[in-house]
N, C-alpha and C positions, 0 to 999 in steps of 0.2 A: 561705420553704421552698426548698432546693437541690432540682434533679433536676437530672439528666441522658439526654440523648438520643443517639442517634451518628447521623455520618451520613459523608461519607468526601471525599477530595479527590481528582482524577488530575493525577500527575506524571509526567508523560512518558507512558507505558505502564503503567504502574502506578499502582496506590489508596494513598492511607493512610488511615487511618479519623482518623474527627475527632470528638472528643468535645463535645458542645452544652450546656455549661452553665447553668444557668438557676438565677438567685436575685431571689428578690420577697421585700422586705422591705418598711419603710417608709418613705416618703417620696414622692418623685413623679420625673419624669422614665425613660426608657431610655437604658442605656449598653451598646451591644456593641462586644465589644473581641476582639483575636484576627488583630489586620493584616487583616479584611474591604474587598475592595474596594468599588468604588462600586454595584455590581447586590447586592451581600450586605447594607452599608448599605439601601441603599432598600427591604427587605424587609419593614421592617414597617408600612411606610404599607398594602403589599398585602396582609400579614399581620391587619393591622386591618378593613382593608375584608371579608376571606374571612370572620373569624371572626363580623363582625356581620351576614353575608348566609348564615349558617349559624346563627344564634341565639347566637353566645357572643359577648363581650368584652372589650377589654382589661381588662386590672388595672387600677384605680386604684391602685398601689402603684411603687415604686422597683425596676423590674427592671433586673438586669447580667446580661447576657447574656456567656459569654465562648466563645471555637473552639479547643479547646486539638488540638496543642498551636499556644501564643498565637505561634510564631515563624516559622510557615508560612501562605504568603500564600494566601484563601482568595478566591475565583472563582466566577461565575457566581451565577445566581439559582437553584441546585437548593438549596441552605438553607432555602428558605422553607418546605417542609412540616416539617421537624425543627425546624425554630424553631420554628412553631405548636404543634405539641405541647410542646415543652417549655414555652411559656409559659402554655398550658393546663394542664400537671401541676403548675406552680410557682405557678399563683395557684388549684390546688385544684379546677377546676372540670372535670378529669376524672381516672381513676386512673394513676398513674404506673409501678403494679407489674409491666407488662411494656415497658415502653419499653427495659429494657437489654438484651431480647433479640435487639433488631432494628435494623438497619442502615434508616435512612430518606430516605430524597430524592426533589424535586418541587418543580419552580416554581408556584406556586398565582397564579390569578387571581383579578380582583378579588370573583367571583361565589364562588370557593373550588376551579373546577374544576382540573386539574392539563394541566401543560405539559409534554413530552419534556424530557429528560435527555440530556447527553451521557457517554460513559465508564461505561454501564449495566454494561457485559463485566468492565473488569477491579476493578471495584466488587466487584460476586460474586465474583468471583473473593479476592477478597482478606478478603471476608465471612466466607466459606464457613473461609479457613486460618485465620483468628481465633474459630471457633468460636461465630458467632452462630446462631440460630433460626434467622431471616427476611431478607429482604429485599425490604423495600415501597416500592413505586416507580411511577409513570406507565404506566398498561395498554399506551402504545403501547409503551414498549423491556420491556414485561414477558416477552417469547419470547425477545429477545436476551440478558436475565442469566439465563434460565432454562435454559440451555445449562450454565450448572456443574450437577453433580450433586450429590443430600446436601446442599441449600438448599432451602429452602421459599422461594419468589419468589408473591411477593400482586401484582395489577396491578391499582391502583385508576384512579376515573376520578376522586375530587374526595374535599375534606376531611372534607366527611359521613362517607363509609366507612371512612376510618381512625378516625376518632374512634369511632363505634360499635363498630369493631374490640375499639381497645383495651377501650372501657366491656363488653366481650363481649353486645352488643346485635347483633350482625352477623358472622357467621362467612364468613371471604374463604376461597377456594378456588385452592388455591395452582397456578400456571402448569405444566404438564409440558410438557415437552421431549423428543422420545427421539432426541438428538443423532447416535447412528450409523444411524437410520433416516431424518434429516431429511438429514444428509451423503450417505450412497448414495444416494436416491433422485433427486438435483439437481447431483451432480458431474461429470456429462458432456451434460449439457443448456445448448448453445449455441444461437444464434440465426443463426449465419455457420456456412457451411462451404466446404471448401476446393474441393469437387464445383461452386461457383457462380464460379467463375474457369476462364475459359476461354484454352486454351494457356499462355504464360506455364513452361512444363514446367520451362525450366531453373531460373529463379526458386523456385520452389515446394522444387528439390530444395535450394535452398542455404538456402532460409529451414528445410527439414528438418534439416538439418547443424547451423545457429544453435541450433535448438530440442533438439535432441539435445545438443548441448554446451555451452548457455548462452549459447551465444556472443551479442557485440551484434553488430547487422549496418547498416548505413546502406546505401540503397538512392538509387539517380544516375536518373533518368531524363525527360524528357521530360512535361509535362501531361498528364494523361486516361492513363496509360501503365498503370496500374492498380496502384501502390506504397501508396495508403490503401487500398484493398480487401484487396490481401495484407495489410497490417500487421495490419487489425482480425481477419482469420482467426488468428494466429499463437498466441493463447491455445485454439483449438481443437486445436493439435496438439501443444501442450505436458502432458505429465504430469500426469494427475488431482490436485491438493492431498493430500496426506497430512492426515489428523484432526488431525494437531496444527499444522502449518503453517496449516488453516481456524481453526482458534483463536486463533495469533499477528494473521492477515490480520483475523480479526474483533477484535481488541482495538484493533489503528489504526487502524479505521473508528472502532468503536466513539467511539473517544476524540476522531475529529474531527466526529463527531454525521453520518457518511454513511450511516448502515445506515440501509435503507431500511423503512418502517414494516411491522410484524407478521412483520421477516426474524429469523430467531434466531441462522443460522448463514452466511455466505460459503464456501459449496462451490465460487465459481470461481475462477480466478486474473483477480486485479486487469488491467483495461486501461484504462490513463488516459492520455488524450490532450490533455493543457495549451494553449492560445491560446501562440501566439509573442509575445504581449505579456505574458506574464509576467514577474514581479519575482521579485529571489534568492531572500525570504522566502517566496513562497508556491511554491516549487521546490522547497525543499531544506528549509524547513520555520524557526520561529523566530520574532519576532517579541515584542511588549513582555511577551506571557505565551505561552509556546512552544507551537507546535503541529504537529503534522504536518506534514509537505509533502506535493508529488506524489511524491516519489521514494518517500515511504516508505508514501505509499496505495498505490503500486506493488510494492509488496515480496511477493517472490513471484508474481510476473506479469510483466509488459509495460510500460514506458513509451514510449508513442511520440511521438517530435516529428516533427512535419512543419515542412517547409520548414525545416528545420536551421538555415542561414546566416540567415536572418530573426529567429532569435530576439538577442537582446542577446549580445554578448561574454562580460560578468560575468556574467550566468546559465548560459554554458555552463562557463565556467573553475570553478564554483564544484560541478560532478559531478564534478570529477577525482577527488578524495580519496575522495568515495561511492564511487564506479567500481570502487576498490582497495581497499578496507576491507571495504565492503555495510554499513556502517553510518554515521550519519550524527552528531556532537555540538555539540549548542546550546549556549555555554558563553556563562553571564553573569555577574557580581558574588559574587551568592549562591547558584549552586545550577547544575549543570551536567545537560542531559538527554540520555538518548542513546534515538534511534528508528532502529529497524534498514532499512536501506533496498539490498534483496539483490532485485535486479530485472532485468530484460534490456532493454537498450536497444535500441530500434527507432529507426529514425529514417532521412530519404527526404529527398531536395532536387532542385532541378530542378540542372541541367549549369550554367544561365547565367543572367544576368537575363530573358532572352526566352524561353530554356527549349528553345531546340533545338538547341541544340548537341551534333554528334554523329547529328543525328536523320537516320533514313535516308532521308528524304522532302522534309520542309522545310528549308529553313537558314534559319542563325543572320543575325542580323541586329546584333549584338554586334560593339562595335567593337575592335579589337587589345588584347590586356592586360584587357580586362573578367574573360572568364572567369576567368583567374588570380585578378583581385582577389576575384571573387566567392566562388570556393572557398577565398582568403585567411583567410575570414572564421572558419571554421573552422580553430581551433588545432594546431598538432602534436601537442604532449600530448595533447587530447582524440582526438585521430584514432590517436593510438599505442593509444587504451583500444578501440578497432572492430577486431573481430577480419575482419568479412567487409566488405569493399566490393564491391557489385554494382550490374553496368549493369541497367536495365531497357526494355524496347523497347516500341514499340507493336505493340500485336495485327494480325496483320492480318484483314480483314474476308473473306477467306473460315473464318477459325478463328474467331470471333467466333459466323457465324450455321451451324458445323457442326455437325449433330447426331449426328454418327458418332462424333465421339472424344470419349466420358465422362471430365472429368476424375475423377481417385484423389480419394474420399473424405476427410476431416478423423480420420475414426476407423482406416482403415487405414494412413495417415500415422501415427497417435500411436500404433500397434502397436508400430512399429520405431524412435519415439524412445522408450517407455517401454523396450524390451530393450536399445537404446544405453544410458541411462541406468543401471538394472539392472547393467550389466558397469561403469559407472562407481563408482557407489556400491560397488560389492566392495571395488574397486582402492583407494576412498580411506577403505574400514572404519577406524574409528578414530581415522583425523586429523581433527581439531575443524575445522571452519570450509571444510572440502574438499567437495564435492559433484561437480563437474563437472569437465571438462577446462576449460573457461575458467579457473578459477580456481585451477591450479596453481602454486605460486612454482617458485620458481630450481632449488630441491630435487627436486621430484616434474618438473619439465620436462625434467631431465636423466636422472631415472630411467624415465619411463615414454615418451618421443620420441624413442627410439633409432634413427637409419636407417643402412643399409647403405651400401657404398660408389656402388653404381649411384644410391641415393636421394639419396647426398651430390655424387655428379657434376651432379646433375639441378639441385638446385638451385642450386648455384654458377652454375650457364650461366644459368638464369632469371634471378637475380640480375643477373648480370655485362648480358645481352640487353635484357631489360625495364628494366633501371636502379631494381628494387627497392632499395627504404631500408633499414640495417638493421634497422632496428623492426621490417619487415617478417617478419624472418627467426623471429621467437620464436611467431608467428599463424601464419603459415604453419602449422609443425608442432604447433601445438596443436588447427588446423582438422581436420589432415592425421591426425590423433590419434581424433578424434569420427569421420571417413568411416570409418576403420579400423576402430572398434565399432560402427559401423551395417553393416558387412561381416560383424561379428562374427570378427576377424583380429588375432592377437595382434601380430602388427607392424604397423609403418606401411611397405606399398609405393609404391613411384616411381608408378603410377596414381592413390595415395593422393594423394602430393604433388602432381603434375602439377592435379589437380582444385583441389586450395589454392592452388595459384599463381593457378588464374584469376580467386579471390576476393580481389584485391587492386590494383583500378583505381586506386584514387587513388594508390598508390604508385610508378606509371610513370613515370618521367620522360617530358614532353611529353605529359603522357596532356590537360593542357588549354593544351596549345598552346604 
């Protein structure tokens, strides 16, 4: 007897549905064919064990199991609950007449109970445009695929219940979601606020500037000087997620199995913070079956790296292209995947090996030519993609233990980047792939950077005095662009500029000696 079951694969970001074919004839042995790797293979040792700790099993007959379609590689151990039923419809011993209306997946254990799933999001998702019923799946990611709407999502705990499902011995109750109430009610609930950072004033205003125009910003300062504290505040003052940007950021979780258990939706913006021992692969994402990286769990948020020059060479040379693009491409033999990786880079280092160089207190203890080397270490090109370079100092301890001067809130900060942003999005209505001032080319930096003759004196002399690079010259006025809309000021003034100029230390000459 043929059936068929479906159940679905993720490629990249995306689902394809997989069809499960099951044929028991006679003879003996199992053949599943379909490019199954090695955890898909092994399915049925644990598919035998579940079914006889449930009361049913195997065939004694000749089953061919096939994954059409047969030319796409299939992955992971979520096959195992679509197998089982199919091989249970194909040797008779339950009914098969609604298996085509449902999408099925679940790792089953040996006892038959079910295992999370990864790629629940864009499963539904892909369910839902094919026009099936259902989609039955592992109770833990049952709130995450129950985020599409017009899907019935079942969240079972073990193979007993589907099977009674089907035989209509047990009626499952399908998962609701009410997506725009579970978005609003979680979208501006942080654990950091920018109220717990004490002085540090100018800092705050420049990482405001970054946040208002995307901009990346690398931060120079001394230990304990308080640059991982800023960092981690920096998705408090950034732009609540749009509904559909939470959808995008939950389908690359989704798909790298991070959502965390009974979440349905990602209302924050991503902040991931990598070890400086990581490798290109798990950075930028890839690997012998491709998978996300951090760039692109960071997508639409934050990635911050600390201690910058610490991390590997090839790991940083290998963000340039992301940097420029915001998307990221895995290309292999047979199949090439693209995961969008559209993020703001953070990132903080100390001055020098010792770490006080510059410092207004202690010195450096760094021998001639170190620091050069040190900051060496970080490439041009990478540092041409850092819009803001800033020094950071240490507090002093009468502002430390002052209880007089309240710092500014996280929420009244994110007032005047979301109206900065606001004037942004007008300006670039229409053109695909534009959002912010960061992200202007050649075309919109010459049209919307215009400065006057005072503005263009101004910075010639900077230029020419500080011994700015020209790299510098194009940040500058893109910085100089975002102060101007958080003024809410159709042009960029010479005050505008003057404030951009002071965002750009590492570009001095002798700035390390």
């Amino acid at each position: 007897m043929l059936v068929k079951a479906y159940a679905s694969a993720v490629h990249g970001i995306n689902a394809t549905t997989i069809t499960v074919e099951v044929n028991a004839t006679q003879g003996i042995k199992y053949f599943l064919v379909g490019l199954p790797d090695n955890a898909v293979k092994e399915s049925l040792q644990r598919i035998e064990s579940a079914l006889k700790t449930n009361g049913y099993k195997m065939p004694g007959q000749k089953l061919i199991i096939n994954l059409a379609p047969a030319d796409l590689r299939k992955e992971g151990s979520a096959y195992d609950l679509p197998l089982a039923l199919g091989i249970l419809a194909a040797s008779g011993q339950i009914s098969s007449d609604k298996l085509k209306d449902y999408v099925i997946m679940g790792e089953l254990s040996l006892d038959g109970s079910l295992q999370p799933i990864k790629g629940a999001l864009p499963i539904s998702i892909q369910a839902k445009e094919e026009g099936f019923k259902g989609f039955i799946l592992p109770e833990t990611n049952a709130r995450e695929a129950a985020v599409v709407s017009d899907l019935n999502v079942y969240g079972v705990n073990n193979l007993k219940e589907v099977i009674d499902f089907f035989e209509d011995k047990k009626m499952l109750n399908p998962v609701v979601v009410n997506t725009h109430e579970e978005f609003y009610n979680n979208y501006d609930k942080y654990d950091f606020d920018f109220a717990d950072v004490r002085g540090q004033e100018s800092v705050k205003r420049a990482l405001e500037i970054a946040a208002a125009g995307g901009h990346n910003i690398i931060m120079i300062g001394p230990p304990g000087a308080g640059k991982t504290m800023l960092a981690k505040r920096i998705p408090t003052i950034l732009p609540p997620l749009t509904l559909q940007e939470a959808l995008e950021t939950t389908k690359i979780h989704s798909v790298a199995g991070k959502i965390e258990k009974d979440t349905s939706l990602m209302t924050r913006r991503p902040f991931r913070s990598p070890h400086h021992t990581i490798s290109d692969v798990a950075l930028v994402g890839g690997g012998t079956f491709p998978q996300p990286g951090e760039i692109s769990l960071a997508h639409n948020g934050v990635l911050f790296l600390d201690e910058l020059p610490e991390f590997k060479r090839t790991v940083l040379e290998v963000m340039r292209q992301p940097l420029e693009d915001r998307v990221i491409t895995i290309s292999r033999a047979k199949f090439t995947v693209d995961y969008p990786a559209s993020f703001m880079l953070v990132s903080s280092m100390n001055p020098c090996p010792c770490g006080f160089y510059n410092h207004p207190e202690k010195e450096c203890v760094c021998s001639p030519g170190v620091v050069q080397k040190y900051l060496s270490r970080i490439s041009g090109p990478l540092l041409d993609r850092i819009d803001i370079h800033l020094e950071v100092v240490p507090v002093p301890f009468d502002k430390l233990t002052s209880e007089q001067h309240k710092s500014e809130t996280s929420a009244s900060v994110r007032e005047r980047v979301i109206a900065a942003r606001k004037i942004q999005e007008e300006r670039f209505r229409g053109i695909n792939g534009i959002h912010s001032n960061s992200q202007m080319n050649s075309k919109l930096f010459h049209q919307y950077c215009k400065i006057d003759i005072a503005g263009t004196e101004l910075l010639k002399n900077a230029m020419s005095r500080l011994g700015l690079s020209a790299r510098a010259y194009d940040r500058i006025l893109k910085v100089a662009r975002t102060i101007a809309d958080l003024e809410n000021e159709l042009n960029i003034k010479t005050q505008h500029l003057a404030e951009a100029i002071q965002y750009r230390s590492l570009d001095r000459e002798g700035w390390a000696g």
